[in-house]
Residue frames as qw, qx, qy, qz and C-alpha x, y, z in Angstrom:
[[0.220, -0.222, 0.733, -0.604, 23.59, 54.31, -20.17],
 [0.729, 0.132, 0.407, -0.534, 20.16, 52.94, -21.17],
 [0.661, 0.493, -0.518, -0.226, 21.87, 50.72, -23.71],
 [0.158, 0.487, -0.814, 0.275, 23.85, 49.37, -21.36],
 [0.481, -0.138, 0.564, -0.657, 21.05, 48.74, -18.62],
 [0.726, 0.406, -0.244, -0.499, 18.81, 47.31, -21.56],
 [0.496, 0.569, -0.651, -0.084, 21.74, 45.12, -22.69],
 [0.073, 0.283, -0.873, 0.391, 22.58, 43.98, -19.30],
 [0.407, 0.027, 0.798, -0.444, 19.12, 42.74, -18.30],
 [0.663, 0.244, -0.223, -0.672, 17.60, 41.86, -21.33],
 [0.860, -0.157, 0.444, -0.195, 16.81, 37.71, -21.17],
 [0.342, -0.499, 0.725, 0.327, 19.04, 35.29, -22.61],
 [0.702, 0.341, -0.219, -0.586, 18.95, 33.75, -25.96],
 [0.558, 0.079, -0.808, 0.172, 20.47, 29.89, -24.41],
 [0.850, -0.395, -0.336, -0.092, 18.63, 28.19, -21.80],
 [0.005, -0.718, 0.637, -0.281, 21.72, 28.56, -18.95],
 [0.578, -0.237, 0.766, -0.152, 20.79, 24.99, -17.42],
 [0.722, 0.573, -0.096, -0.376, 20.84, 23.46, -20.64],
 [0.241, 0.543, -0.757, 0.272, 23.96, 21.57, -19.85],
 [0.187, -0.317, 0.824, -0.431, 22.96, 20.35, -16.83],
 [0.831, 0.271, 0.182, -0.450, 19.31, 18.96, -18.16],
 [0.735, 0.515, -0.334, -0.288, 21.22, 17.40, -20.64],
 [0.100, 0.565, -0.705, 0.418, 23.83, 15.67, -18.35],
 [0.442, -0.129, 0.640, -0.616, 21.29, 14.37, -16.55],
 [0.827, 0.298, 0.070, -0.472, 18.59, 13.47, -18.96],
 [0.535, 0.532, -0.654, -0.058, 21.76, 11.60, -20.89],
 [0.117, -0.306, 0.815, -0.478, 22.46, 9.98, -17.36],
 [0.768, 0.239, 0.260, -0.534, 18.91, 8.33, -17.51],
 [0.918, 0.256, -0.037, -0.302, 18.70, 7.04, -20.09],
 [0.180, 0.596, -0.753, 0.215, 22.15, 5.24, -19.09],
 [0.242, -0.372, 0.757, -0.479, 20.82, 4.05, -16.47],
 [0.665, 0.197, 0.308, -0.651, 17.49, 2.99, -17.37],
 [0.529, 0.516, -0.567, -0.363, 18.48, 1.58, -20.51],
 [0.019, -0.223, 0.930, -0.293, 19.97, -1.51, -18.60],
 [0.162, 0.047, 0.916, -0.364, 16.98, -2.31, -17.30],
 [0.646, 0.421, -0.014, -0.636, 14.67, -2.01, -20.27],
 [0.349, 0.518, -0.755, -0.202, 16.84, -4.46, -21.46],
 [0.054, 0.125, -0.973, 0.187, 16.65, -7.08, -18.83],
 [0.486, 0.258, 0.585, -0.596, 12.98, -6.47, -18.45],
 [0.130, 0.243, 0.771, 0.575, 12.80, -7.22, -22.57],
 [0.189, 0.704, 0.352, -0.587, 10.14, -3.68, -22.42],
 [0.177, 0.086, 0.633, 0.749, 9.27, -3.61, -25.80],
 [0.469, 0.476, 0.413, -0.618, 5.75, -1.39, -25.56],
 [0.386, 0.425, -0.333, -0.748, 5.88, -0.59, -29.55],
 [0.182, 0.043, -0.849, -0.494, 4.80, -4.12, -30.33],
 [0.301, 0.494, 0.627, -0.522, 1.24, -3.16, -29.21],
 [0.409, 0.629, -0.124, -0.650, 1.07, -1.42, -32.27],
 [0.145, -0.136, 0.891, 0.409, 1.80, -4.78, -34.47],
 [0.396, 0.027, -0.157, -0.904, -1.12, -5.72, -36.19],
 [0.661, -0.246, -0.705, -0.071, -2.22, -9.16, -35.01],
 [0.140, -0.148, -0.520, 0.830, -1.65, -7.37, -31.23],
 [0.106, 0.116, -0.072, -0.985, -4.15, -4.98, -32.40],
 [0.622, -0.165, -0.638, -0.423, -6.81, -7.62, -34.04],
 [0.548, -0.225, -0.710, 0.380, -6.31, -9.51, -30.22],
 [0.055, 0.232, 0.495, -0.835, -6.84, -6.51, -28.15],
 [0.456, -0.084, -0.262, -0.846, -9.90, -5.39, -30.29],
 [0.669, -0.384, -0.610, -0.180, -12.14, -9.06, -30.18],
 [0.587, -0.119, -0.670, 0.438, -10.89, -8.60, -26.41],
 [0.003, -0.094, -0.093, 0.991, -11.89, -5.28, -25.80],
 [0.468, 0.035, -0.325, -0.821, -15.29, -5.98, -27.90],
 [0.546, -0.176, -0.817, 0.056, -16.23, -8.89, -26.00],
 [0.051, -0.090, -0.564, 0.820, -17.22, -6.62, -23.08],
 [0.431, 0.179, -0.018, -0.884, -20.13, -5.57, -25.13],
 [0.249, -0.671, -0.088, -0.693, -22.83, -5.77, -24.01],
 [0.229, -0.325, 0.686, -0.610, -22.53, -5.46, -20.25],
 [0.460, -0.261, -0.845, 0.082, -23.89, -8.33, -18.33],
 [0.400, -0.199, 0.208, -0.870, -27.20, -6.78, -15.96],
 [0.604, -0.333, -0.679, -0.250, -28.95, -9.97, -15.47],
 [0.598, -0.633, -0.083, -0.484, -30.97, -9.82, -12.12],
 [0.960, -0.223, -0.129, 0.112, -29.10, -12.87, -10.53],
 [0.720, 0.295, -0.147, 0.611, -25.62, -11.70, -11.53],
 [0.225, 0.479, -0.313, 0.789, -25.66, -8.51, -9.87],
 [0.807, -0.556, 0.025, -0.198, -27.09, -10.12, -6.62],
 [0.989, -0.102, -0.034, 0.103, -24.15, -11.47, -6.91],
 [0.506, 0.539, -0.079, 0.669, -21.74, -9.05, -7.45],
 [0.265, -0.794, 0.156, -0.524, -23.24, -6.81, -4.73],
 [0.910, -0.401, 0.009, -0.100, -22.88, -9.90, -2.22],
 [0.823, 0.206, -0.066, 0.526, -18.84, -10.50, -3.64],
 [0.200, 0.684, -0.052, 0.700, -18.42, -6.74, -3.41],
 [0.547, -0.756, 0.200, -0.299, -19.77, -6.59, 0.33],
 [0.946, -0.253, 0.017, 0.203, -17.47, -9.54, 1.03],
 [0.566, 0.566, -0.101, 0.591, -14.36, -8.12, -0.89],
 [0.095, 0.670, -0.292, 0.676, -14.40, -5.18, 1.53],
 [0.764, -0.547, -0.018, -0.343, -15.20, -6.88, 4.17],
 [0.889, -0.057, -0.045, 0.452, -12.04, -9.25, 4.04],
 [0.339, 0.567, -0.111, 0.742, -9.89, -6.13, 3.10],
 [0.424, -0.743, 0.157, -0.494, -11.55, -4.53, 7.10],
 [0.875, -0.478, 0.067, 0.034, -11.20, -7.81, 8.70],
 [0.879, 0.123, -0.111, 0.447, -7.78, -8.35, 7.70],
 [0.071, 0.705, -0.212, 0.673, -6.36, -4.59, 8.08],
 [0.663, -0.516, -0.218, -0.497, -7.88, -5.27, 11.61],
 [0.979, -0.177, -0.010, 0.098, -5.85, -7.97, 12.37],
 [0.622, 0.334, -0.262, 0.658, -2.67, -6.70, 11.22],
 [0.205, -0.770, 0.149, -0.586, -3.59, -3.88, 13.83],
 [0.822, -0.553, 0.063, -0.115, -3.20, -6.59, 16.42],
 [0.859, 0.111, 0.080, 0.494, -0.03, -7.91, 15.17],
 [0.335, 0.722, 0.129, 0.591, 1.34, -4.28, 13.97],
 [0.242, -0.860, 0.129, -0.430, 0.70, -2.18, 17.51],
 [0.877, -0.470, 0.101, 0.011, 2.29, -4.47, 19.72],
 [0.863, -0.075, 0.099, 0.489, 5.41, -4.46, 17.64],
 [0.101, 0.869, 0.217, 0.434, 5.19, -1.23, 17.06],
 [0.408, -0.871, 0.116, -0.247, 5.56, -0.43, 20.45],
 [0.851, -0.432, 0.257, 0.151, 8.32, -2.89, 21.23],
 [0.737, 0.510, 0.165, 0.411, 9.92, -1.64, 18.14],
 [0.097, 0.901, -0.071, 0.418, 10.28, 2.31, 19.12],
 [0.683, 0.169, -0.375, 0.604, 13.15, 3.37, 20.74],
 [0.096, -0.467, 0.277, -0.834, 12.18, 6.22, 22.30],
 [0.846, -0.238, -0.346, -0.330, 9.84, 3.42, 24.55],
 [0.842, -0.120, -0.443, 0.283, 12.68, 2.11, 26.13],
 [0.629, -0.763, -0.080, 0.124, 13.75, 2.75, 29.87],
 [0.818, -0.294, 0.150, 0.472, 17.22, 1.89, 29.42],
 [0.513, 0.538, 0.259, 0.617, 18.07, 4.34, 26.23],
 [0.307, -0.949, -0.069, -0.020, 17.27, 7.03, 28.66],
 [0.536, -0.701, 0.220, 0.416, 20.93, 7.28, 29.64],
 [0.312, 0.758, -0.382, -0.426, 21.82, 7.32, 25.75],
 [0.243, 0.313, -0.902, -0.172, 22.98, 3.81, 25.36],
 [0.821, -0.006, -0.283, -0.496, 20.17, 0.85, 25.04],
 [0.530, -0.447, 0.720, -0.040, 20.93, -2.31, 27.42],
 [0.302, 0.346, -0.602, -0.654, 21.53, -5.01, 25.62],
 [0.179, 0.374, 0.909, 0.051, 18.66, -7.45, 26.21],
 [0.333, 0.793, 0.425, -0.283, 16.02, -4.89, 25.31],
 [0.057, 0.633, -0.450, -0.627, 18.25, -4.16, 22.14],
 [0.138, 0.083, -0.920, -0.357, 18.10, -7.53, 20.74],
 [0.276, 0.536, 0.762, -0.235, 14.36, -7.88, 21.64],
 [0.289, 0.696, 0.093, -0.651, 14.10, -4.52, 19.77],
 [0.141, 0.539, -0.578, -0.597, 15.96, -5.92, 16.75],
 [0.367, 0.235, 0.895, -0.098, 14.13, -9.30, 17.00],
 [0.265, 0.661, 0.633, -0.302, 10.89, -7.61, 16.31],
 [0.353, 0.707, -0.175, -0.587, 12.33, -5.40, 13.56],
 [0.052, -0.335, 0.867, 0.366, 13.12, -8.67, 11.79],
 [0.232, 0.357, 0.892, -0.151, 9.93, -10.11, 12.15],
 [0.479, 0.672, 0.492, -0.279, 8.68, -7.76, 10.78],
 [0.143, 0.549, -0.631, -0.529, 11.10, -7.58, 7.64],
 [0.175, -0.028, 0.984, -0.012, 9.73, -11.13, 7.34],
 [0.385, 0.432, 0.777, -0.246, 6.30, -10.29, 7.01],
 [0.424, 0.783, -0.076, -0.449, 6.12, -7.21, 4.71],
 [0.077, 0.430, -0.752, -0.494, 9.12, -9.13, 2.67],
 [0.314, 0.164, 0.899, 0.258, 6.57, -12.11, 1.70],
 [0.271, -0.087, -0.255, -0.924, 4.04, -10.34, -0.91],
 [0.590, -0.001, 0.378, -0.714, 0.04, -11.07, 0.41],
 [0.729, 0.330, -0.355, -0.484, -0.44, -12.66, -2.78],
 [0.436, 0.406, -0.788, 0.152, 1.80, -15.75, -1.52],
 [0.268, -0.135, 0.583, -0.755, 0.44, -15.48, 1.81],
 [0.664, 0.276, 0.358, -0.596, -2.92, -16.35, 0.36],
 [0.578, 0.279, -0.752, -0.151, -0.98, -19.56, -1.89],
 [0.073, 0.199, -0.876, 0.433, -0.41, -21.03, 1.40],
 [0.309, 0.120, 0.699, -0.633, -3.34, -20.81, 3.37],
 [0.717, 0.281, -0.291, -0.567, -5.63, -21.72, 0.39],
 [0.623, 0.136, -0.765, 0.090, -3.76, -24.93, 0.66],
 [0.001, 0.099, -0.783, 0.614, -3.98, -24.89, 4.89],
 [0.138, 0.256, 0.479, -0.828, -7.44, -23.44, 4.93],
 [0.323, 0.524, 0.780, -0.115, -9.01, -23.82, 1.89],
 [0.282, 0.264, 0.185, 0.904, -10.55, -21.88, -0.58],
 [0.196, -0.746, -0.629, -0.096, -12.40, -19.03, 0.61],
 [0.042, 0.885, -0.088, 0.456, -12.21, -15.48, 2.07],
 [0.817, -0.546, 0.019, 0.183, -10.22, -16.88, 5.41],
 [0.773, 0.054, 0.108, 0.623, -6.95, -17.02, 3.37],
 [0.229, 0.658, 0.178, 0.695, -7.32, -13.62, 2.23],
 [0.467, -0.850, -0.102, -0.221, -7.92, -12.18, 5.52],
 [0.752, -0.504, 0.192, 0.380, -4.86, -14.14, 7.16],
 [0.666, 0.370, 0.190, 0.619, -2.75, -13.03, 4.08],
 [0.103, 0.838, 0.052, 0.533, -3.62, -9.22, 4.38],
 [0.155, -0.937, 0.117, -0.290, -2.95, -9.28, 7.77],
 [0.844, -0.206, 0.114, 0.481, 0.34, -10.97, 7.70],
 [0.500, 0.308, 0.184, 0.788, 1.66, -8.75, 5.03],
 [0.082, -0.879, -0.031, -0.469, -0.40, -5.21, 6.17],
 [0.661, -0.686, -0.116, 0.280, 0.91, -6.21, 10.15],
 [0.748, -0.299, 0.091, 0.586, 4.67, -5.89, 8.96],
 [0.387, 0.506, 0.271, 0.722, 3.80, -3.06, 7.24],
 [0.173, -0.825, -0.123, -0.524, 2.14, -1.08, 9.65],
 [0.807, -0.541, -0.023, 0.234, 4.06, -2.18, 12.34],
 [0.730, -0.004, 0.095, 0.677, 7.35, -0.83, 10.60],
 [0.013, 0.732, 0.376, 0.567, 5.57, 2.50, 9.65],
 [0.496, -0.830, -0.235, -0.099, 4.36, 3.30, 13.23],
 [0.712, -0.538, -0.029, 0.450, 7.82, 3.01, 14.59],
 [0.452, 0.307, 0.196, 0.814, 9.09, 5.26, 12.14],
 [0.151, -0.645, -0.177, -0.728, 6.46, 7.77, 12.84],
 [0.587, -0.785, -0.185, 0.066, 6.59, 7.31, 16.70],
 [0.757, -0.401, -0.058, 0.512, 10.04, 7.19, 16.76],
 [0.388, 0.266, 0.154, 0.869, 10.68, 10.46, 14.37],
 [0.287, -0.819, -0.350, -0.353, 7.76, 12.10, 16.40],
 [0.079, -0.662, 0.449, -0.595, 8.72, 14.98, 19.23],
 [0.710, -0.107, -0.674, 0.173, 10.09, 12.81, 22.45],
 [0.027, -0.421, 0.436, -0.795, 10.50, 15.28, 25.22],
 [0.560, -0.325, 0.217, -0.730, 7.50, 14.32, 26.83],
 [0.867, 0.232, -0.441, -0.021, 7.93, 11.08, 26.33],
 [0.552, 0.383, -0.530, 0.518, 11.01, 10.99, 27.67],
 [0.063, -0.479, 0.429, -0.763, 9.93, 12.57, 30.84],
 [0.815, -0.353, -0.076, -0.453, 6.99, 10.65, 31.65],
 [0.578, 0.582, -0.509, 0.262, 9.93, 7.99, 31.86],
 [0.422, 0.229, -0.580, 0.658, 12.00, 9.56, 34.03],
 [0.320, -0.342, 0.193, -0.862, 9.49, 10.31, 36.24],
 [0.384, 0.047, 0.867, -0.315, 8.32, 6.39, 37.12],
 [0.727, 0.259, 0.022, -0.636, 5.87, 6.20, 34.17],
 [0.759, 0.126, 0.626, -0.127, 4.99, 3.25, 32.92],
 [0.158, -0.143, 0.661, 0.719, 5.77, 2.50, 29.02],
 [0.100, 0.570, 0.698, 0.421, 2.14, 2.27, 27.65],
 [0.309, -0.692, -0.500, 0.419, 1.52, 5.21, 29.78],
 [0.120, -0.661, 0.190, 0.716, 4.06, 7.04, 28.20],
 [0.190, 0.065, 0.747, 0.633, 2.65, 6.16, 24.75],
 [0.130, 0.690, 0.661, 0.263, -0.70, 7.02, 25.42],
 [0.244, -0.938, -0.109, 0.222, -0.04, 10.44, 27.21],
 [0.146, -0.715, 0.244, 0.639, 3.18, 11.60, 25.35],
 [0.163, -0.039, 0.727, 0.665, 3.77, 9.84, 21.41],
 [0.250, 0.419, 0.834, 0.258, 0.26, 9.21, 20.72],
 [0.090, 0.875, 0.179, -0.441, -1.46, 12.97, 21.40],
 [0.229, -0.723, 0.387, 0.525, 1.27, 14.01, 19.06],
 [0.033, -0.287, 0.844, 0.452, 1.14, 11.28, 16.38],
 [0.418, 0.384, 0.781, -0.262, -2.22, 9.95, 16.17],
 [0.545, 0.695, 0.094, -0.459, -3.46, 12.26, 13.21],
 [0.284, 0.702, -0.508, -0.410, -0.63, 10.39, 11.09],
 [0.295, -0.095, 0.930, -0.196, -1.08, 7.02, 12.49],
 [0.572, 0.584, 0.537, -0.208, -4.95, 6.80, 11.61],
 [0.716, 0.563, -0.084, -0.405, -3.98, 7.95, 8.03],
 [0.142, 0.599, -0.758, -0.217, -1.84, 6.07, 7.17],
 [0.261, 0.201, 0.935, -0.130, -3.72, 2.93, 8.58],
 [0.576, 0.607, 0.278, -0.473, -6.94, 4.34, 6.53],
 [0.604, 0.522, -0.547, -0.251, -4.44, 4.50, 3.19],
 [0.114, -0.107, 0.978, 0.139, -3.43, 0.93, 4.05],
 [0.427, 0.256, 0.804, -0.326, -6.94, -0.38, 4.45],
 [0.524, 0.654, -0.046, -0.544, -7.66, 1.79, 1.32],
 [0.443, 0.375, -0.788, -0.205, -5.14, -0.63, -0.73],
 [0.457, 0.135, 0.820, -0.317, -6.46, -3.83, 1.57],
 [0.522, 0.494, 0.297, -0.628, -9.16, -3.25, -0.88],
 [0.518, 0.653, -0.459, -0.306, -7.24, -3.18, -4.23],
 [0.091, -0.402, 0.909, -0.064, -5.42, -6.27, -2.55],
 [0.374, 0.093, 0.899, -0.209, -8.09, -8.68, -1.82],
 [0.616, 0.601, 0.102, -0.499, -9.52, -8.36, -4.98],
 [0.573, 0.453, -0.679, -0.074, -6.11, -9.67, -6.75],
 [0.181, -0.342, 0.914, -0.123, -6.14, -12.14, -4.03],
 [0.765, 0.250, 0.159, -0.572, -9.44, -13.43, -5.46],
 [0.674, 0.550, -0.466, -0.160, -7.87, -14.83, -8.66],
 [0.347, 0.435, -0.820, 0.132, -6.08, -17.38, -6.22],
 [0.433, -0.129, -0.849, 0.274, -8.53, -18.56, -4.22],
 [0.181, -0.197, -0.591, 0.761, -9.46, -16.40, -1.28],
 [0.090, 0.659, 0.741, -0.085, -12.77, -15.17, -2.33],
 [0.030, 0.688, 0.283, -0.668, -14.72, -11.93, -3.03],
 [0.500, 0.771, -0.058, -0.389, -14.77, -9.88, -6.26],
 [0.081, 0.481, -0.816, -0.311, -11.38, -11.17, -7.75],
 [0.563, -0.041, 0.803, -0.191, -12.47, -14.59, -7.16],
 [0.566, 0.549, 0.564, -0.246, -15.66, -14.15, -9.54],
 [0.411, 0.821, -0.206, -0.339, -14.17, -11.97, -11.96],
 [0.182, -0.439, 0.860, 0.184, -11.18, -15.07, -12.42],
 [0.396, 0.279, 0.849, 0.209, -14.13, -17.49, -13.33],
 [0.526, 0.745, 0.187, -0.365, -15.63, -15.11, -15.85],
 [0.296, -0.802, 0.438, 0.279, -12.78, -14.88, -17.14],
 [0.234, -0.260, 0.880, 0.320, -11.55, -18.40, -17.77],
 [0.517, 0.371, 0.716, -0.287, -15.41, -18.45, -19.03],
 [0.140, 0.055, 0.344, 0.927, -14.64, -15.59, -21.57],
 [0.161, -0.774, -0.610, 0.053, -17.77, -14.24, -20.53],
 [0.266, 0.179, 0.045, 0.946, -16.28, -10.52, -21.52],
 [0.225, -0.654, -0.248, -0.679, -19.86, -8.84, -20.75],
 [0.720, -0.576, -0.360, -0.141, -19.53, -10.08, -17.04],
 [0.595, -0.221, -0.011, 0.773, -15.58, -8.97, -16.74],
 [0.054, 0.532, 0.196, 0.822, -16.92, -5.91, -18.11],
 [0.302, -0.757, -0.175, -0.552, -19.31, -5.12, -15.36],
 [0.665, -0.603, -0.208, 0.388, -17.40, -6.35, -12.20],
 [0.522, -0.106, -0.023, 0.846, -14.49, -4.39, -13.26],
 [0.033, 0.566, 0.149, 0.810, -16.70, -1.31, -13.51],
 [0.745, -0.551, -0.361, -0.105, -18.14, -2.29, -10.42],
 [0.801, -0.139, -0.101, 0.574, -14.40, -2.42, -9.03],
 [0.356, 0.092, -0.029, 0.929, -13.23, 1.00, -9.90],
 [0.366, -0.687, -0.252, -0.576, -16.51, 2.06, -8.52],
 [0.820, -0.489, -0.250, 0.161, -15.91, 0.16, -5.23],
 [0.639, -0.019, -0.153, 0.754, -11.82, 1.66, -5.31],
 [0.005, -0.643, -0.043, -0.765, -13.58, 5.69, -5.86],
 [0.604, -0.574, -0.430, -0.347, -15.40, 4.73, -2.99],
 [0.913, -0.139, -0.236, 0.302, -12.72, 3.47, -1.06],
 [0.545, 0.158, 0.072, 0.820, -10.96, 6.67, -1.89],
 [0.009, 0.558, 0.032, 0.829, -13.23, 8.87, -0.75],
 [0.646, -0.734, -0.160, -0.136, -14.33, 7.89, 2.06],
 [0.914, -0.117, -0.081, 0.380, -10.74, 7.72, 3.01],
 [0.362, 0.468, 0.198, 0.781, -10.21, 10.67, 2.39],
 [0.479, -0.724, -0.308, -0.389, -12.92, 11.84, 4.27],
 [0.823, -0.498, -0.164, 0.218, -11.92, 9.95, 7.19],
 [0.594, 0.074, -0.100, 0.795, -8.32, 11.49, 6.61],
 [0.018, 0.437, 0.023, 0.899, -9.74, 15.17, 6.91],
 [0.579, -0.592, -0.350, -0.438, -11.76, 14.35, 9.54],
 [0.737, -0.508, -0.154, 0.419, -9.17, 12.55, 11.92],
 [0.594, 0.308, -0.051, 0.741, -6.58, 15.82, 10.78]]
């Protein structure tokens, strides 16, 4: 009898999902394959040895760090600007973003009340979900090709870029998260003669606001990482400077913005954080 028990619960000596891992994992690398291909992903020829000689002088050109008195006046002054374009722009898209937001959400509309949308305030609703497929589909970076050319170079472009591309982002967001948020109350204010912003500030927003503000805090937290690569085209701030060190090969001075940078991004990240535990 205790042989038996023993026998019967003692732990296999084969993996039972061992099949199916393998089924899968095999599936991968089906798939993936393909598109290691077309991307021509060849990491291993980092390890060549004229790769290796190139990354070193390139790597050792950082040393020693640039600390000259002037330069990092100048960094701090790029660095306040950097985040500054990354606020102002986030900012903007908020103007652009809530308004369609609100003209996006479905639960917003009078007419849906009876279960079926009329159909002018359908096609206004789908309008505005195109517009704003339009804006998140052009990448910032592009944004801030143009308006370098309209506007010049300088932190302007970057600002109008971020908040072309952050609007259609946070504008497409919100309605997701108003419109998957609890409606009941919503719904009543409604049917009860309310007004539509009425019934956004007194039934979606109470309800949705702690996911709204983060989510607009993690955008503004990438805003940051953005307008830094929009430097390198123009639009000013930290990228900007670190593009003419760069073409200057001036490796101790790309050495210290970019430590500078992933100081500026911790920052960025914790306060954002903060701000996330604070509005939760």
């Amino acid at each position: 009898m205790n042989a038996q028990l023993s026998s019967a619960t003692a732990a296999p000596l084969r993996d039972p999902a061992w099949l199916p891992r393998l089924f899968w994992a095999s599936a991968a690398v089906v798939l993936f394959w393909p598109l290691g291909v077309a991307t021509e992903f060849r990491p291993w020829v980092l390890l060549e040895p004229d790769n290796l000689k190139v990354s070193a002088q390139f790597i050792g050109s950082f040393f020693p760090l640039a600390y000259g008195g002037e330069f990092l006046a100048m960094v701090a002054r790029e660095t306040w600007r950097t985040v500054a374009i990354a606020t102002a722009g986030v900012s903007l898209a908020l103007v652009l973003a809530v308004p369609m937001a609100l003209l996006a959400t479905r639960v917003l509309s009078v007419s849906a009340l009876s279960g079926r949308m009329a159909r002018g305030p359908a096609w206004l609703r789908q309008g505005v979900r195109w517009l704003l497929i339009l804006l998140r589909s052009v990448p910032e970076l592009v944004w801030a090709l143009v308006f370098v050319r309209v506007v010049g170079l300088g932190p302007t472009a970057g600002v109008l870029a971020i908040a072309l591309t952050y609007g259609g982002m946070l504008g497409k967001v919100y309605g997701e998260i108003l419109e998957s948020g609890e409606a009941q109350a919503t719904q009543a204010l409604l049917r009860n003669g309310s007004g539509r912003l009425q019934a956004f500030c007194y039934g979606l927003l109470p309800t949705n606001a702690a996911e709204l503000c983060s989510y607009t805090v993690y955008r503004w937290e990438c805003a940051i990482r953005s307008s830094v690569v929009l430097g390198f085209v123009g639009a000013g701030g930290l990228g900007q400077q670190l593009d003419n060190s760069m073409k200057m090969f001036n490796g101790g001075e790309v050495a210290t913005m970019l430590l500078v940078f992933i100081a500026l991004v911790a920052l960025a990240d914790k306060t954002s954080a903060w701000l996330r535990k604070a509005l939760g």
